[in-house]
C-alpha positions in Angstrom: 0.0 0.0 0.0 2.8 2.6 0.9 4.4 1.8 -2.4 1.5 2.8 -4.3 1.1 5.9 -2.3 4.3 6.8 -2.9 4.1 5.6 -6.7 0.9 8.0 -7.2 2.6 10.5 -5.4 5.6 10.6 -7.8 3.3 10.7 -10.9 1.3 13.2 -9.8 4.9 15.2 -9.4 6.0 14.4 -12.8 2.4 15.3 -14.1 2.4 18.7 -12.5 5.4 19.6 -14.3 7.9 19.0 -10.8 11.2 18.2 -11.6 14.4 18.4 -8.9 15.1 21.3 -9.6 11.2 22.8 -9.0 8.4 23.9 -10.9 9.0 26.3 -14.0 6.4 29.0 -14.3 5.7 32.7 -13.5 5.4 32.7 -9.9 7.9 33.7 -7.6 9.7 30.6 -6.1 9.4 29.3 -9.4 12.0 28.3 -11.6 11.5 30.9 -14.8 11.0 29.6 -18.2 13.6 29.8 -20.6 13.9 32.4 -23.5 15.7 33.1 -26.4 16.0 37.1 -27.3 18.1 39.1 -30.2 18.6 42.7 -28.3 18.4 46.1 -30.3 21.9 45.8 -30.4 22.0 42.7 -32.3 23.2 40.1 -29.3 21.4 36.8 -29.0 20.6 35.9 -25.6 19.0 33.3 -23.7 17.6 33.2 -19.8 21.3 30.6 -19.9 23.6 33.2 -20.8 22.5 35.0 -17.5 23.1 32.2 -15.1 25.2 33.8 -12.2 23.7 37.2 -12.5 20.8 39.0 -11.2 18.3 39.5 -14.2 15.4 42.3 -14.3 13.0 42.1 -17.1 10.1 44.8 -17.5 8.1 45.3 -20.6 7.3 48.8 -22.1 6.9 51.4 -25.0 8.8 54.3 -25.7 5.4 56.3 -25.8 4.1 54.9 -22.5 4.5 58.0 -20.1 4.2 55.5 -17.6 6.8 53.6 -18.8 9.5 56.4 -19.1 8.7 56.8 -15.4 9.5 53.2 -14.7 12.1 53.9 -16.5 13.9 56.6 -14.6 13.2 54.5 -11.2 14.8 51.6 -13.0 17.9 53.6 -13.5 18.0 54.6 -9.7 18.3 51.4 -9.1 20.6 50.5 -11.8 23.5 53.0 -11.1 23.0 52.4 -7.1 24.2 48.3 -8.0 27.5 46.6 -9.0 26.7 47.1 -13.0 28.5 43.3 -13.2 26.5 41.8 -10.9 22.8 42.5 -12.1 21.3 43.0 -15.9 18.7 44.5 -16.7 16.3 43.9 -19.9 13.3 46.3 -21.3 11.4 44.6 -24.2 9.0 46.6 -26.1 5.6 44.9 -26.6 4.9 47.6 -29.3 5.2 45.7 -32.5 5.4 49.1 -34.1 8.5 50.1 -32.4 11.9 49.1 -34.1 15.5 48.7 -32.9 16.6 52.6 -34.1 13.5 53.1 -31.8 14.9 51.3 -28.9 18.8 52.6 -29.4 17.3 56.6 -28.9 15.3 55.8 -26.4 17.7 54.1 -24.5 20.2 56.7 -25.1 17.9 59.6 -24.2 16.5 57.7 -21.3 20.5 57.1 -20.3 19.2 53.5 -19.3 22.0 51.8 -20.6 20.8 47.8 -20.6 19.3 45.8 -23.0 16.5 46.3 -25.5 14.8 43.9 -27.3 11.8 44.8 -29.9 8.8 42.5 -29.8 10.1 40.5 -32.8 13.4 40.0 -31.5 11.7 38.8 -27.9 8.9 36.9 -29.2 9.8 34.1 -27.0 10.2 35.9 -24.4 7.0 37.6 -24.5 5.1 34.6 -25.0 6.6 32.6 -22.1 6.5 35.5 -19.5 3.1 36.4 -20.7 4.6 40.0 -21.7 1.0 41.4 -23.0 0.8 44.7 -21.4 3.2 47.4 -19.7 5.3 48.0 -16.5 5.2 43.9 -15.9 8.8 42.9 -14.1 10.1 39.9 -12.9 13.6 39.8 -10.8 15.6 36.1 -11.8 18.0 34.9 -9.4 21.5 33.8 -10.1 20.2 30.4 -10.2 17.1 31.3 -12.1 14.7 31.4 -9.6 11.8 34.3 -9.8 12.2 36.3 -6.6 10.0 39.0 -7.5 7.1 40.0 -10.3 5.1 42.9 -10.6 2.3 43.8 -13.0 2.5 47.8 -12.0 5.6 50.7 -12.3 8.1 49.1 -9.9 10.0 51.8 -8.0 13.6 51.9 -7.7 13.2 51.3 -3.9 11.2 48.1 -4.5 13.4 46.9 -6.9 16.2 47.7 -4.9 14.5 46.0 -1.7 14.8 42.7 -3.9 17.9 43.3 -6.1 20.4 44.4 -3.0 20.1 40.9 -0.6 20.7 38.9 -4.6 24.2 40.8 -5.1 25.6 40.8 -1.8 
């Protein structure tokens, strides 16, 4: 009998989507799906290539006036962290938006991390349900989600989360 428990229990984990390492989805505690991204500067990268660092991804639109003000809390937090310790990533989920877009914005914005169009992050937007602004999640070194937020995220919030992960 306590075989079978245990052999129901184990198939219910496998069924779930459980592994050893813990369950991938959006959630924080959860492991965070994997991506594949070309940024507006041309660099293919995948939620791999960050493994060891401290990733922030947030969705916008150059237009968004809410989003410029994320943006400027984003990049309170950005220059008060190590820069080699945490990246950060803005994907546009504007299909109308390009990567000359992107490369002005970024430069009059002085946010200087990644940019990815919506073509270029299509993956990305479709794994971490990207479908609207100001959504950020904070990835662990290890991949982990630690934090995820559907409004503007202020730099103290994000630095709340982003200071105990490069420490």
């Amino acid at each position: 009998m306590n075989k079978m428990l245990i052999a129901l229990a184990l198939s219910a984990s496998l069924l779930s989507g459980c592994n050893a390492r813990g369950k991938v989805g959006l959630a924080v505690g959860d492991n965070a799906p994997d991506f594949s991204i070309t940024t507006s500067d041309g660099t293919s990268l995948s939620l791999s290539s960050f493994r060891g660092s401290v990733l922030l991804i947030t969705s916008a639109a150059t237009w968004c006036g809410t989003c410029v003000i994320e943006a400027e809390e984003l990049r309170k937090a950005y220059t008060a962290l190590p820069s080699n310790r945490v990246i950060f990533l803005t994907v546009s989920i504007d299909p109308r938006e390009d990567v000359q877009t992107l490369e002005s914005f970024r430069a009059s914005a002085q946010t200087p991390w990644f940019y990815a169009t919506k073509a270029g992050a299509s993956d990305l937007v479709r794994s971490y349900g990207l479908d609207r602004f100001e959504i950020t999640y904070i990835i662990d070194p290890s991949g982990v989600i630690r934090y995820q937020d559907r409004r503007i995220t202020t730099a103290e919030e994000a630095l709340a989360v982003l200071t105990p992960l490069t420490t």
